[in-house]
Backbone as numpy.savetxt, mean C-alpha at the origin, in Angstrom:
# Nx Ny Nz CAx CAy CAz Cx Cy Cz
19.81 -0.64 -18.23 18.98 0.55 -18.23 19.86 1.79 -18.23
20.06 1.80 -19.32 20.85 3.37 -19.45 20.44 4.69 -19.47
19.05 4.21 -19.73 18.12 5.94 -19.62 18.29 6.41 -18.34
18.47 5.52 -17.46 17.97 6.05 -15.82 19.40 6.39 -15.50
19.29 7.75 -14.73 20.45 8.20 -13.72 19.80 9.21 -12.56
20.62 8.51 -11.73 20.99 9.15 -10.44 20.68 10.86 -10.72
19.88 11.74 -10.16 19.80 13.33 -10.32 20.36 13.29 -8.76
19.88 12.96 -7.92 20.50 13.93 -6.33 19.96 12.61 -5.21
20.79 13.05 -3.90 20.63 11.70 -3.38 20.15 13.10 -2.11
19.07 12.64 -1.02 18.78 13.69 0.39 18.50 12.99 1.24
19.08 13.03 2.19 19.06 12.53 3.19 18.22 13.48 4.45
17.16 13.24 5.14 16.42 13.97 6.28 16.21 13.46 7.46
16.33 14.11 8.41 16.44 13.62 9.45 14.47 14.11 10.07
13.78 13.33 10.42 12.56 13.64 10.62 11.97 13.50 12.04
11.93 14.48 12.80 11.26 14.49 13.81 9.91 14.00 13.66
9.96 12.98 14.48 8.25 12.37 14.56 7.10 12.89 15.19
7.52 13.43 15.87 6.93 13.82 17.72 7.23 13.66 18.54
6.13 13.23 19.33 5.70 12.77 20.80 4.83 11.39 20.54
3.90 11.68 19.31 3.40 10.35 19.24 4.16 9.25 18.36
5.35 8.94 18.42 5.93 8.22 17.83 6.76 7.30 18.58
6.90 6.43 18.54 8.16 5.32 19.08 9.45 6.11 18.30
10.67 5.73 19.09 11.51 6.25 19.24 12.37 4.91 17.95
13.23 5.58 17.02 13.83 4.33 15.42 12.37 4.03 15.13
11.25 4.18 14.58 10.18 3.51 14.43 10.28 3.65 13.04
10.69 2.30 12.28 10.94 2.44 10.68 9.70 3.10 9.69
10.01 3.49 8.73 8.90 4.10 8.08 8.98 3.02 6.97
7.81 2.76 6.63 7.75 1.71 5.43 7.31 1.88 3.80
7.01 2.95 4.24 5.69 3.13 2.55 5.98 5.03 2.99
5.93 5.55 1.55 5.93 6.66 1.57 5.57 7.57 -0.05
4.95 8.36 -0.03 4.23 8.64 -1.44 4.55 10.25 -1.42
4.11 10.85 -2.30 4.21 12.43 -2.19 2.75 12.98 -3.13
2.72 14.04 -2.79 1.64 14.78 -3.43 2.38 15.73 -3.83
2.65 15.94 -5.50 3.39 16.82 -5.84 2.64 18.10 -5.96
1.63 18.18 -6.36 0.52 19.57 -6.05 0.91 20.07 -4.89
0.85 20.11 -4.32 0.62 20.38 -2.61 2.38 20.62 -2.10
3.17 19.48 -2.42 4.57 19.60 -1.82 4.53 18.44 -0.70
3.88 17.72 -0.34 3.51 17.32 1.18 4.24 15.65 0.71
4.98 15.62 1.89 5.07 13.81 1.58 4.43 13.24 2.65
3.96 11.46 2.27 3.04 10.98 3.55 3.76 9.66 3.16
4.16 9.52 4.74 5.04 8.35 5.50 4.14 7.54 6.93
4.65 6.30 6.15 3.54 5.03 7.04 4.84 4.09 8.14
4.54 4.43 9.31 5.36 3.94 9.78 4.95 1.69 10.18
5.75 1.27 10.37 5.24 -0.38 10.77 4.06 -0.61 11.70
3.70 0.51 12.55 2.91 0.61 13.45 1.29 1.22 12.84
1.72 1.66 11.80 0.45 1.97 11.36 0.41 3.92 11.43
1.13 4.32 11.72 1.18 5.78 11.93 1.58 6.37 10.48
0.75 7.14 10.36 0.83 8.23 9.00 1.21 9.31 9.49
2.41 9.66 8.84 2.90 10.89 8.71 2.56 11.54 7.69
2.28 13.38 8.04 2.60 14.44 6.45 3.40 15.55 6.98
4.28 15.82 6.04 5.97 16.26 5.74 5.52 17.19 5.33
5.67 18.41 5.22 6.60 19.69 4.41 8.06 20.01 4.56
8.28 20.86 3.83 9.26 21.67 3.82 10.56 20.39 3.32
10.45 19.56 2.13 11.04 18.43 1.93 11.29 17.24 3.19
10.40 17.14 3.67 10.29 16.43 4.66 10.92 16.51 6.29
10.94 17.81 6.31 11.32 18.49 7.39 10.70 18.92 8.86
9.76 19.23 7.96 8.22 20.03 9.27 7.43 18.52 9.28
6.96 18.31 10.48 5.90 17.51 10.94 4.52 18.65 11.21
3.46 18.17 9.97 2.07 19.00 9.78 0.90 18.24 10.98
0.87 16.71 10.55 -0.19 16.29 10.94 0.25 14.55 11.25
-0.54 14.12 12.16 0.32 12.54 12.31 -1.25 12.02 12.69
-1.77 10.44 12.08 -2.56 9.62 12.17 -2.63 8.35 12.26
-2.76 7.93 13.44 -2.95 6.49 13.30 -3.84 5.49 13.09
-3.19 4.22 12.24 -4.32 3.74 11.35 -4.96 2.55 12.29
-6.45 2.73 12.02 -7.47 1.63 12.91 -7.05 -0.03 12.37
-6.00 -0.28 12.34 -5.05 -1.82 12.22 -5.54 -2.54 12.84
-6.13 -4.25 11.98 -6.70 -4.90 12.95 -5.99 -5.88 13.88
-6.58 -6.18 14.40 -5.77 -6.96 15.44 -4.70 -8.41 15.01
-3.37 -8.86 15.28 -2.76 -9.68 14.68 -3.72 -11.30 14.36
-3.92 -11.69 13.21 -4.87 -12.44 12.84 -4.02 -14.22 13.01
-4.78 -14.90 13.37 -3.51 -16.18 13.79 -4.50 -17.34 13.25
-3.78 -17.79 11.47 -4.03 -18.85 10.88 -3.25 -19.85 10.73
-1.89 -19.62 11.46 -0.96 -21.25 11.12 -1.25 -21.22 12.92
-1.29 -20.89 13.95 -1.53 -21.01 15.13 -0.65 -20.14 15.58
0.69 -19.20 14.45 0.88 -18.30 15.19 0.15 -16.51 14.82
0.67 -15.73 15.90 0.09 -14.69 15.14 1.22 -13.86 14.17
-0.23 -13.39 13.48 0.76 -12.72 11.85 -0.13 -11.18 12.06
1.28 -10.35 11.95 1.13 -8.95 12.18 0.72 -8.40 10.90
-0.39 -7.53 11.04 -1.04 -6.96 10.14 0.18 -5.79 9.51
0.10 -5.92 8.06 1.08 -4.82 7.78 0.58 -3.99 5.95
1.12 -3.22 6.25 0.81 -1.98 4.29 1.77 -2.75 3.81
0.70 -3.34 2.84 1.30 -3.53 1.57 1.22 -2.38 0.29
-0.11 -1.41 0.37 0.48 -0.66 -0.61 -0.07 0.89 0.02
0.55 1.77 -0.51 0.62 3.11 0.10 0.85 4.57 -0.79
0.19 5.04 -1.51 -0.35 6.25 -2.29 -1.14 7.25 -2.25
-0.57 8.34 -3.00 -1.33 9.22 -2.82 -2.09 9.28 -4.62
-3.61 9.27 -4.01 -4.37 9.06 -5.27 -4.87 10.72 -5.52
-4.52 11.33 -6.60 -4.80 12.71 -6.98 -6.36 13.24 -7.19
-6.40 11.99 -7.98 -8.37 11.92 -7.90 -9.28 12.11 -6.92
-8.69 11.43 -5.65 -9.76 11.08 -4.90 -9.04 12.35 -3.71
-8.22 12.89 -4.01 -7.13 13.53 -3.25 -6.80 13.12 -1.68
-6.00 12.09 -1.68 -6.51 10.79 -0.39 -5.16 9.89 -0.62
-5.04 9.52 0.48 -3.95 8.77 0.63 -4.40 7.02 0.84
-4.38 5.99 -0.28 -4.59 5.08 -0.27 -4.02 3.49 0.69
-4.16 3.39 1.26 -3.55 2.43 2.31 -4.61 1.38 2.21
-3.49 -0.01 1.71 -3.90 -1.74 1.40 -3.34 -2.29 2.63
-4.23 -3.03 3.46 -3.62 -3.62 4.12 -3.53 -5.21 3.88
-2.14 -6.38 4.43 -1.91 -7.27 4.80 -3.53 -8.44 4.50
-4.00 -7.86 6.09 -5.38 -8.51 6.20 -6.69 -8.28 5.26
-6.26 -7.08 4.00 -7.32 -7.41 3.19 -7.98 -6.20 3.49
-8.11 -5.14 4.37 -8.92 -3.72 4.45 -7.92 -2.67 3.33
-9.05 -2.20 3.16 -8.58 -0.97 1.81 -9.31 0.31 2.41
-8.21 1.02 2.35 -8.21 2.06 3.44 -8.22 3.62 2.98
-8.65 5.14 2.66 -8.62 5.44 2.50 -8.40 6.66 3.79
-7.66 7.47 3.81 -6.93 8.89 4.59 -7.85 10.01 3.74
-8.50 10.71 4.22 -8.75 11.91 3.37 -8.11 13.13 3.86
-6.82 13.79 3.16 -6.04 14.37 3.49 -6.44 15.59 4.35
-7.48 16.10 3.73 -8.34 17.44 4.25 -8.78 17.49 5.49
-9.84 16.43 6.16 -10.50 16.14 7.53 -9.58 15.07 8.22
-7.97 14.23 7.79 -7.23 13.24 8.28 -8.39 12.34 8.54
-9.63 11.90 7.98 -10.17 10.96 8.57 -9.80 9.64 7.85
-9.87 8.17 8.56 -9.66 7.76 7.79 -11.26 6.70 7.23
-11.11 5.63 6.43 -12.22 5.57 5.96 -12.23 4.09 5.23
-12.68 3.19 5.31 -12.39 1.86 5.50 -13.18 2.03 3.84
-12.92 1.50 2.73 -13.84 1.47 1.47 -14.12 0.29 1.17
-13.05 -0.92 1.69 -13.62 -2.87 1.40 -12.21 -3.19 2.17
-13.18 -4.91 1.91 -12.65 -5.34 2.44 -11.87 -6.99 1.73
-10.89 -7.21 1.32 -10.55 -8.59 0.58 -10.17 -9.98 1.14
-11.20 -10.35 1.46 -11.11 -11.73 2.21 -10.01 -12.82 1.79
-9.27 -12.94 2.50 -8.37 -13.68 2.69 -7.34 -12.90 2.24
-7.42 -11.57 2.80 -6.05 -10.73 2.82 -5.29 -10.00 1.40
-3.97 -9.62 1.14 -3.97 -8.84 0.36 -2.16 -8.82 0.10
-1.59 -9.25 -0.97 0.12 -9.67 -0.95 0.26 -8.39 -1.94
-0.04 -7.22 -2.49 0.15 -6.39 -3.39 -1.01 -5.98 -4.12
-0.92 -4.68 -3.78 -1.53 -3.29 -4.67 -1.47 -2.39 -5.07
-2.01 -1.81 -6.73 -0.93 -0.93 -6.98 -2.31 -0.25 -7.81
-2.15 0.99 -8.09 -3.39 2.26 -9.17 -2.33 2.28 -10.25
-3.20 2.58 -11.11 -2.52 2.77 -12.53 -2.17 4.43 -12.16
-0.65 4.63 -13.46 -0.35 6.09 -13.31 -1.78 7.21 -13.54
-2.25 6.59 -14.43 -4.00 7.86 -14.40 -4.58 7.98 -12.98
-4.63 7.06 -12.47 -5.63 7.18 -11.21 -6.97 6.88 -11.02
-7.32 5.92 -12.11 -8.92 5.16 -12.69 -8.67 3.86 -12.11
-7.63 3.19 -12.33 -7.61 1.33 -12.10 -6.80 1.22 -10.93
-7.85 0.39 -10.01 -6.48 -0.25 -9.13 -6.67 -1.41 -9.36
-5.65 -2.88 -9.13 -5.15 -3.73 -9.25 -4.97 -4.51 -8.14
-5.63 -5.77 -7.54 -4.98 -6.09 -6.25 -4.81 -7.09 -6.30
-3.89 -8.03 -5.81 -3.74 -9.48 -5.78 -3.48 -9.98 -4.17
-4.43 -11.10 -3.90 -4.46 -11.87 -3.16 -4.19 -12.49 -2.67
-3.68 -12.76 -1.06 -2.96 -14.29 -1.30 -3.48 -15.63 -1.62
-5.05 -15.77 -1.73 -5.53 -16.70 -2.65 -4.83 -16.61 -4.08
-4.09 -15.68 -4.60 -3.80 -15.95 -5.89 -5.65 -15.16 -6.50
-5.90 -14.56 -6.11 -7.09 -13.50 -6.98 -6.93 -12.56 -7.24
-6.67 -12.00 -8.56 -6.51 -10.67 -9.15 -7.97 -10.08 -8.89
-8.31 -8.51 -8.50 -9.00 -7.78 -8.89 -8.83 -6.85 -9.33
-9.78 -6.05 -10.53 -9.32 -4.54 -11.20 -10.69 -4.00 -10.78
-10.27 -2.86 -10.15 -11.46 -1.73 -10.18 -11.20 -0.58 -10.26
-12.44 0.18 -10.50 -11.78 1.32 -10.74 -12.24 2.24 -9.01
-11.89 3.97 -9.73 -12.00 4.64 -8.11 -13.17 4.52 -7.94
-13.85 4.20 -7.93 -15.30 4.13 -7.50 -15.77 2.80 -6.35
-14.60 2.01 -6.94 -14.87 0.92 -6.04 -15.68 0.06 -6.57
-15.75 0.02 -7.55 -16.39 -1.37 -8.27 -15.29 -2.53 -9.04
-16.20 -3.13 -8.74 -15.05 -4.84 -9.36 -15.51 -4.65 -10.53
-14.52 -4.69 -11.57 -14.44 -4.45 -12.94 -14.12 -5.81 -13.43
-12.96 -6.64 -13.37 -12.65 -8.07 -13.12 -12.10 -8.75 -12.44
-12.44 -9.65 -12.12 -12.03 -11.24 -11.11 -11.38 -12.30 -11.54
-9.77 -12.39 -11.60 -9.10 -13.45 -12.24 -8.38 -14.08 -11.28
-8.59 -15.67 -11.11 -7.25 -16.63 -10.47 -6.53 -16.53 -11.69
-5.48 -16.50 -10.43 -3.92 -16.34 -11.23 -3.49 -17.74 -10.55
-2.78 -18.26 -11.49 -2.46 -19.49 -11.73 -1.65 -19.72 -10.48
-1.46 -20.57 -9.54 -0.18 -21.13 -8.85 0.96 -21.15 -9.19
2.03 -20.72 -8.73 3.36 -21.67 -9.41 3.05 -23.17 -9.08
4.04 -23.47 -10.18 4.52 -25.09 -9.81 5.50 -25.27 -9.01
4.67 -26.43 -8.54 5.27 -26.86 -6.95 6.16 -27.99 -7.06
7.46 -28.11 -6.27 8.67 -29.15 -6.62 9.07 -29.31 -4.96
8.40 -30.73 -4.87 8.11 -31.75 -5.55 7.13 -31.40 -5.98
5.92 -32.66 -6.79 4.86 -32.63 -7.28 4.02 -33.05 -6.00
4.20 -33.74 -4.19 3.63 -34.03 -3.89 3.58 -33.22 -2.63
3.61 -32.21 -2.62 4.45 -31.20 -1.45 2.62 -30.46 -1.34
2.23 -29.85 -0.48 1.26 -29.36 0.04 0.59 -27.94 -0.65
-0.48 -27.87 -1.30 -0.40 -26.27 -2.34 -0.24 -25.27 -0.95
0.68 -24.34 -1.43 1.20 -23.37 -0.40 0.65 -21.78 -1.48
0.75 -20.89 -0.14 -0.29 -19.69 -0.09 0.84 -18.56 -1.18
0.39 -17.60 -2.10 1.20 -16.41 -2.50 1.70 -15.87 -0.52
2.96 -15.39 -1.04 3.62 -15.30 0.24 3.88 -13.86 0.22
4.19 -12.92 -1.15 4.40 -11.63 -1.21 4.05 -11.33 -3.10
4.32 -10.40 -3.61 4.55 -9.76 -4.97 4.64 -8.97 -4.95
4.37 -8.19 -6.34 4.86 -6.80 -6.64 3.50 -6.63 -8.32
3.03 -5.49 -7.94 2.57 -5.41 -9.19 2.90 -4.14 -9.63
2.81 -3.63 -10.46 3.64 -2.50 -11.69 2.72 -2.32 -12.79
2.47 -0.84 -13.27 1.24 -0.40 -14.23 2.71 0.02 -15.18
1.99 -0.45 -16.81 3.03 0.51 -17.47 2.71 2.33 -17.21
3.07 2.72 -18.01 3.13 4.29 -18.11 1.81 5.04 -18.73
1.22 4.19 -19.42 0.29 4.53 -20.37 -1.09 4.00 -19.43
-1.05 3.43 -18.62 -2.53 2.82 -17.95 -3.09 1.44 -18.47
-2.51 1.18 -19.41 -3.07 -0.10 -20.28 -2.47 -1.32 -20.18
-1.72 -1.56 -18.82 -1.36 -2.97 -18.95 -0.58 -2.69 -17.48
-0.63 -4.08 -16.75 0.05 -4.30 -15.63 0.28 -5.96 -15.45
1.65 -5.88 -14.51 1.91 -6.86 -14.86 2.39 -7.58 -13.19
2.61 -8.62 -12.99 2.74 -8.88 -11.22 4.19 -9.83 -11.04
């Protein structure tokens, strides 16, 4: 990839607060280039919004995370898998782990539960327009909808093949999905 280079590397040092754990990693982080504002999701579920290149602490929210859900008998910590700022809806999009799809409305910080994907959630991603989102399952179920929140389509996605052939069907464990540039195709 030779098109791509390095423009500037910044490093910030970010005061959290008072309501923050003290090293509390930040995981997911998006920007609203209108505005200037960046919004940072810490492991705990805490939303941050940044000015001044991520300098000033504006506003801090924490997300209604459900409780650690325990299907092999141990418990499994609810965590963001995907984290955006949607221009459309002007709202900060938060997928969780357990399958809640979450919406921040930047204006009132409220936040706002829009569905819910049973049997949880390994990657989600909006197309660059801001019409399609994309989610995959750890059932291995694609959905496309658009902002409105309607199911547009419902696809199983195939399993990998399993080696041996007699080994136990095992769950999607993580992914990654990616919109091209144009809105018209994504791929996982």
């Amino acid at each position: 990839m030779q098109n791509l280079s390095l423009q500037d590397v910044c490093t910030v040092d970010i005061d959290l607060g008072p309501s923050a754990v003290e090293d509390e990693p930040i995981t997911h982080c998006c920007l609203d280039s209108t505005e200037g504002l960046l919004y940072a999701v810490t492991r705990d579920g805490l939303v941050l919004c940044l000015a001044e290149g991520g300098k000033k602490l504006l506003w801090s929210v924490q997300l209604p995370l459900p409780e650690p859900v325990t299907t092999t008998g141990q418990p499994e910590t609810v965590s963001v898998v995907a984290f955006g700022f949607v221009l459309e809806l002007d709202a900060v999009f938060i997928a969780c782990s357990s399958g809640e799809l979450l919406v921040l409305h930047t204006d009132s910080h409220e936040v706002e539960e829009v569905g819910v994907v049973a049997g949880g959630l390994a990657a989600a991603a909006w197309s660059p327009d801001g019409e399609l989102l994309v989610l995959l399952g750890f059932d291995q179920l694609l959905l496309l909808m658009n902002k409105d929140w309607d199911v547009l389509a419902e696809v199983s996605v195939p399993a990998p093949e399993q080696t041996p052939p007699a080994a136990p069907q095992q769950q999607l464990l993580s992914a990654t999905l990616a919109w091209r540039g144009d809105s018209k195709y994504f791929a996982s």
